[in-house]
N, C-alpha and C positions, 0 to 999 in steps of 0.2 A: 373559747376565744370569741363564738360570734355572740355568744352575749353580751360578755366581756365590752366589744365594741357598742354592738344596736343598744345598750341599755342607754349611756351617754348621747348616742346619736338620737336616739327618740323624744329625752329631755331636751335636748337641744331643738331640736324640729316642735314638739307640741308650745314650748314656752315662745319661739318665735311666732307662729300661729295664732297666741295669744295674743303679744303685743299688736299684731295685726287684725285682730279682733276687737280691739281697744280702737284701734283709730276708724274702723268702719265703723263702728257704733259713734267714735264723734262725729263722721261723716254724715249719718242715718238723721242722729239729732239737728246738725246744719239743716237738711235738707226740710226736716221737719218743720222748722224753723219758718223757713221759707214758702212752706206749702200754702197754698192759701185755697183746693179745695180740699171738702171736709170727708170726701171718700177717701181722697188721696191722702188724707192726714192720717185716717183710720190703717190703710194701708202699711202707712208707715210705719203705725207706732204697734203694730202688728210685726212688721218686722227688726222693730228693736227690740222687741220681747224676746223675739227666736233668739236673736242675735245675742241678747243677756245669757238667755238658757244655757244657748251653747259654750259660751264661754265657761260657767260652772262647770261645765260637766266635763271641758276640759281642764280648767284647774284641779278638776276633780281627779284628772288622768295623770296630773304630772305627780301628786305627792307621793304614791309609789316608788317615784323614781328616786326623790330625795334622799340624800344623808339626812341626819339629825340637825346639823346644823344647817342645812340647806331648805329644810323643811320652819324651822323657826323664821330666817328669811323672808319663806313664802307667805309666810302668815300675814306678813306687813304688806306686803303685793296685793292680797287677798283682802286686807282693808283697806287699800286700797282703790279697788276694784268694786269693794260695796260701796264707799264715799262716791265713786264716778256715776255707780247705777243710781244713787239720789237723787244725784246733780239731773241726770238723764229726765226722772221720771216728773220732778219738779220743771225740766224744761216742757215737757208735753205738757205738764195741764195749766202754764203759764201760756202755751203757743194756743192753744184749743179755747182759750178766756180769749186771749186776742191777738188772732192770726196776721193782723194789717191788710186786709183784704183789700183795702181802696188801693193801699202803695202798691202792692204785688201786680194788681192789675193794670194799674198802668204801665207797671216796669214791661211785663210778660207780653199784653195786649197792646201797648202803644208802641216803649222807646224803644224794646230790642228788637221788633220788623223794623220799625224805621231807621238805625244802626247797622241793621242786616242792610237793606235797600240802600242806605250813603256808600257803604263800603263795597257792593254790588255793583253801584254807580261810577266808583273812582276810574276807571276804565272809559268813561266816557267823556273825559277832560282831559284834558290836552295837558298832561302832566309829565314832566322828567321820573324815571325812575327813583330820586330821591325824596321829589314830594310823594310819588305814591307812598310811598314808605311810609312817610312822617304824617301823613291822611291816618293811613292805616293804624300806625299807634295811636294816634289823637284819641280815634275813633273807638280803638281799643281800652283804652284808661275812661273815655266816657263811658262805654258799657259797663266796667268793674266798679268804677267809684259811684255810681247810681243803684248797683247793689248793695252800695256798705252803707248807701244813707237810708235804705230802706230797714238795715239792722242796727245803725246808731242810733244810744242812745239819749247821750247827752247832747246838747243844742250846741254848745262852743263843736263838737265834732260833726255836727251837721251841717255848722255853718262853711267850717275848715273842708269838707267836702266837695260842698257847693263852688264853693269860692276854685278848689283844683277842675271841676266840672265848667267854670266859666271861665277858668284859663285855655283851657282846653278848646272853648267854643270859638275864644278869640281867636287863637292861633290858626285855627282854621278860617273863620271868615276870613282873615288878611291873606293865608294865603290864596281865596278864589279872589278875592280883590286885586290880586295882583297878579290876576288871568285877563285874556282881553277877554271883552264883554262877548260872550255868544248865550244863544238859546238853553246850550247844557250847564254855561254856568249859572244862569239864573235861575232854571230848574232846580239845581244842588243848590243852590242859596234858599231858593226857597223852602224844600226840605230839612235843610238845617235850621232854618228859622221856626218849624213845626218842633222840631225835638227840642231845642230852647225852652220854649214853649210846655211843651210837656215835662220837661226835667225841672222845669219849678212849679208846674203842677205835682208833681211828685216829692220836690223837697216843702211844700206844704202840707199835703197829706201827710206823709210822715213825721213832720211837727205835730200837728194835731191828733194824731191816731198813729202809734209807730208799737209795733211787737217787737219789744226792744229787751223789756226785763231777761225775759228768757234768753235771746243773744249773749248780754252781757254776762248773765249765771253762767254761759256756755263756754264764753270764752275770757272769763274772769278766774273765779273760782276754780272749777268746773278744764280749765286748759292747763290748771297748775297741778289740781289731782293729776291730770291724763299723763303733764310731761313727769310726775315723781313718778307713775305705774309702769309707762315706759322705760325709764332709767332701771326703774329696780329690775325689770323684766329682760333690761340689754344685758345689766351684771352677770343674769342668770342663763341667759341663754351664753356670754361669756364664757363662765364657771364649766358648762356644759360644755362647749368646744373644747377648753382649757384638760375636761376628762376625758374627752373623747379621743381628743390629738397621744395624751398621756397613755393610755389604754390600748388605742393603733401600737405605739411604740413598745408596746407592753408586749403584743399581739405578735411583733414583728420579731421582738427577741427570741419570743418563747417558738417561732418558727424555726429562726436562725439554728437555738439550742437543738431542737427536736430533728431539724437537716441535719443538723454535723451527728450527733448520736445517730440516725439510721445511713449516714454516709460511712462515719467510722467500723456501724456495724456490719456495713455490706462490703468493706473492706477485710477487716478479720474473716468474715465467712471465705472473700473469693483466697485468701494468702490459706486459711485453714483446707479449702478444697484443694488447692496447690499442691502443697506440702500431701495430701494425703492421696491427692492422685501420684506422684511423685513417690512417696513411698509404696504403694500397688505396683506401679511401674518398677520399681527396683525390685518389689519381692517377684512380681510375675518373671521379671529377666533371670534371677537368679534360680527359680524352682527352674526356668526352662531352660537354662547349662550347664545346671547339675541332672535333669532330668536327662539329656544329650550325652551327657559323661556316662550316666547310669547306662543308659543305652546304646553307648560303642563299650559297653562292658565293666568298665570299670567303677567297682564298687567303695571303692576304698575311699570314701568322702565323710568330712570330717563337718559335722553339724550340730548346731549349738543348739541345747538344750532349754532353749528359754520359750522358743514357741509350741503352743499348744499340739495336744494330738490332733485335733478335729483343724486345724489347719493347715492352707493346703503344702505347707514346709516343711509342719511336723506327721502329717499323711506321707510322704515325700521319705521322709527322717524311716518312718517303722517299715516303708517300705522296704528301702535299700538294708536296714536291718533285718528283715527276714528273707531278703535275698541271699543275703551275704549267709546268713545260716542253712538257708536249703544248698547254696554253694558248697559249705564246707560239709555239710551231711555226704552232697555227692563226691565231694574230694574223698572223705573217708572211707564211704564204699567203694567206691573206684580201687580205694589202696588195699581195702580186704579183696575183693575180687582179683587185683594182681598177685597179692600175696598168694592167695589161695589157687591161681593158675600156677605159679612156681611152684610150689609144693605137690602140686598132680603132677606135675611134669620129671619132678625131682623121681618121684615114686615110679612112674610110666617108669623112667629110664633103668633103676633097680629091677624092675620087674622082670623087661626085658634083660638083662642081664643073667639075671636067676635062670630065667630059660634058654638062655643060651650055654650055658654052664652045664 
């Protein structure tokens, strides 16, 4: 039975694992992507390699597990999973030709302290709990969307970036504009007029020099493989519940059947101990009022032939038969012995007479 269950539960567990292994690996590549030193690149694509291996050698685990038809399936998972490690290795030596190192560093080194330090600073303006809020998002969307223009490729979506990045700037300036003028706010005006500043020094550089190919392979091609690997990979870990659940139930019957047979059968036992202590009981009462009868004397009991000599009814039985014959042995001598007193006595009596005569 515990096979029965853990085989199902193990397919289902290794193939989830997998699909979860698929998306750290797109994760590993993102990050790669992004890397802009070249130790930290090496690192990386150090551990997309593991992270490749490992996957093998768990796809390697699951087809054990398979039916026949579950196994043909996997095969298409499995190409899958080679199509993605392409994508993967064409994205490294696309990022490692040209990392964007100018973009990256601005983003890392310049805009996102200075983003950190605006959103630092909103506490120090004299704001309603709704502007802070609405600071805080601003500020939030400008951090994301100066990430996506460092991985866009095409100019119409760097421009369309830009453009959400300068909406963004506005909504903020108007809102310190329509703060009264103090020392904090022209500080934070100032500030935000530095990251302006910088966020189109940055959508320049990335026009000019952007590590972009590799992005798009990633999340082009490359995001369509990962969503068909996943899908096939939900089906299966599915299919897998779907045996699992079928199997528990399997598991649960084949309990239920095996309760009731050792229930049933420890019922017959205890009605079979019943009944046969029950009849002990009645032969023991019975040897011991006829053994009581035998012993206020009376022999004359009438016993059925059916049980054995060697038990204790028919021991009982040849008893009282050979009492009853040493009985009648003594009755007969007893009556020779009378007989034979009358007959001396018959004689005494002639004899004496003789001599009296």
């Amino acid at each position: 039975m515990t096979r029965l269950v853990n085989g199902p539960a193990e397919q289902a567990r290794k193939s989830a694992r997998l699909e979860r292994d698929m998306q750290e690996l797109a994760s590993l590549a993102k990050s790669f992507i992004l890397e802009r030193n070249a130790t930290a690149m090496q690192q990386l694509k150090s551990d997309i390699l593991t992270k490749a291996a490992s996957m093998e050698q768990r796809a390697a685990s699951i087809k054990p597990l398979l039916s026949a038809e579950e196994l043909n399936e996997f095969t298409v998972i499995e190409q899958s999973i080679t199509r993605y490690r392409a994508i993967v290795d064409q994205v490294m030596s696309l990022s490692l030709l040209n990392s964007n190192v100018r973009a990256r560093s601005i983003s890392n080194e310049q805009i996102s302290p200075l983003v950190d330090e605006l959103q630092g600073g909103i506490s120090q303006l004299n704001l309603t709990l709704e502007q802070q809020r609405v600071l805080l998002v601003k500020l939030g969307d400008i951090q994301a969307l100066q990430k996506e223009v460092i991985l866009a490729q095409q100019q119409s979506t760097m421009v369309r970036l830009q453009n959400r990045i300068d909406d963004n700037l506005q909504q903020i300036m108007m809102l310190l504009r329509s703060l009264p003028e103090s020392a904090a706010v022209k500080q934070y005006s100032d500030k935000l007029n530095g990251l302006e500043a910088h966020l189109q020094q940055l959508a320049t550089t990335s026009q000019e020099n952007g590590n972009n190919r590799a992005f798009d392979l990633l999340t082009g091609e490359g995001a369509q493989i990962l969503a068909e690997a996943q899908t096939q990979l939900a089906q299966l870990v599915t299919s897998s519940n779907d045996k699992m659940t079928r199997a528990v139930a399997q598991t649960d019957a084949d309990y239920q059947q095996t309760r009731a047979v050792l229930l049933t059968s420890v019922i017959i036992a205890i009605i079979l101990g019943v009944i046969a202590a029950a009849i002990v009981v009645l032969r023991v009462n019975e040897v011991s009022r006829i053994a009581q009868i035998i012993g206020n004397g009376n022999l004359n009991q009438n016993f059925s032939n059916a049980a054995s000599d060697s038990d204790i009814y028919g021991v009982l039985r040849n008893m009282n038969h050979r009492l009853r014959g040493i009985v009648g042995e003594v009755k007969e001598s007893a009556g020779n012995v009378s007989s034979g007193s009358i007959q001396l006595s018959s004689t005494s009596q002639q004899v004496a007479q003789g001599a009296t005569e």
